[in-house]
C-alpha positions as CSV (number, residue, x, y, z in Angstrom):
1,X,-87.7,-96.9,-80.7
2,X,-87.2,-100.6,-81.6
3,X,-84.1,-101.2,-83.8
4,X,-85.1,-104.0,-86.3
5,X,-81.9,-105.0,-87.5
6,X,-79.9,-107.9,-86.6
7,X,-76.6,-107.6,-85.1
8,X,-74.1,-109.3,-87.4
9,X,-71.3,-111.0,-86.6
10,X,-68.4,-110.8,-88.4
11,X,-67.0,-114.2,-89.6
12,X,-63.3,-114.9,-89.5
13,X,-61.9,-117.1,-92.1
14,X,-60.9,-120.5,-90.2
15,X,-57.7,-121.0,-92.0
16,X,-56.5,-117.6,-91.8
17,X,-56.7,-117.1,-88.1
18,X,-55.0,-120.8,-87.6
19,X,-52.3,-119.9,-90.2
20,X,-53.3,-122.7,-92.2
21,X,-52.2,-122.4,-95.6
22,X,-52.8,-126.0,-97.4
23,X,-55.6,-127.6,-96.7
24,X,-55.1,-131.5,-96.2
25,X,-57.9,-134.0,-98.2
26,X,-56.6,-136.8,-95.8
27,X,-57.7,-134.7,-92.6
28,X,-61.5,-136.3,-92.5
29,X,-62.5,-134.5,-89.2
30,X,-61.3,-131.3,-90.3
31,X,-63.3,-131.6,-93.4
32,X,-66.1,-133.0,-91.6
33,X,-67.3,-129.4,-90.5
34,X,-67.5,-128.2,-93.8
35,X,-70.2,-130.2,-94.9
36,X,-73.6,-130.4,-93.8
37,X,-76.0,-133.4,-92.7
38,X,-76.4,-134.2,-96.5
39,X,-72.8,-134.2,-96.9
40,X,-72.7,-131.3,-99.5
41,X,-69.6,-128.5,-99.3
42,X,-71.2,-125.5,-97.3
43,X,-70.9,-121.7,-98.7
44,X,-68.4,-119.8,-97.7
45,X,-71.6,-117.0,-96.8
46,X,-72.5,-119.4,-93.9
47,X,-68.9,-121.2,-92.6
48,X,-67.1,-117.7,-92.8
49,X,-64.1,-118.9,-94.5
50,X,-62.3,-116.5,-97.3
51,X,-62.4,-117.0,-101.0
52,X,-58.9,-118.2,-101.5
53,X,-59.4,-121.1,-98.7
54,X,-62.6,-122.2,-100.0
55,X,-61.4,-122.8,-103.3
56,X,-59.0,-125.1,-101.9
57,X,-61.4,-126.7,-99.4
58,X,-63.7,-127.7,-102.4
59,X,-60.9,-129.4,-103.8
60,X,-60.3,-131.0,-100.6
61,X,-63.7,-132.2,-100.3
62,X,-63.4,-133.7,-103.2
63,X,-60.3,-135.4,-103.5
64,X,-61.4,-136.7,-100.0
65,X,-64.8,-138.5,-101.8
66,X,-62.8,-139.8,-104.6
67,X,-60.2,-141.6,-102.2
68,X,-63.3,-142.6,-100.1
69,X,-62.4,-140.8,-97.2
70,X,-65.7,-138.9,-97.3
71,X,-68.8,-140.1,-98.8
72,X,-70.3,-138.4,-102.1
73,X,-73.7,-138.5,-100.5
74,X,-75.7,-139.7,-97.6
75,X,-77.0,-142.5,-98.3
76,X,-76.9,-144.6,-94.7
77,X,-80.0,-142.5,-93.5
């Protein structure tokens, strides 16, 4: 018999496991793997990370455009 569904994994929020409570809009790099190719902020279904941090990581991503750390869009491509 052929089992048809997928094995999930479960995700781990990234902040919680590094016991990282406030999440820094200066820190490019870190914010950086929360966005995809077109620069948007990526759900917190796909990066695994928990309600609580993603509200603050949205607000990170943002203050990070507005202070041109991060671009708003992609447009070099």
């Amino acid at each position: 018999m052929i089992n048809d569904s997928p094995i999930k994994k479960v995700k781990t929020c990234f902040f919680c496991t590094n016991n990282i409570n406030e999440i820094d809009y200066k820190d490019a790099a870190l914010l950086r793997k929360f966005v995809n190719s077109y620069l948007k902020i990526l759900p917190k279904k796909r990066t695994g990370v928990c309600s609580w941090h993603q509200r603050k990581l949205a607000v990170a991503v943002k203050r990070a455009r507005i202070m041109a750390l991060l671009p708003f869009n992609d447009s070099q491509r």
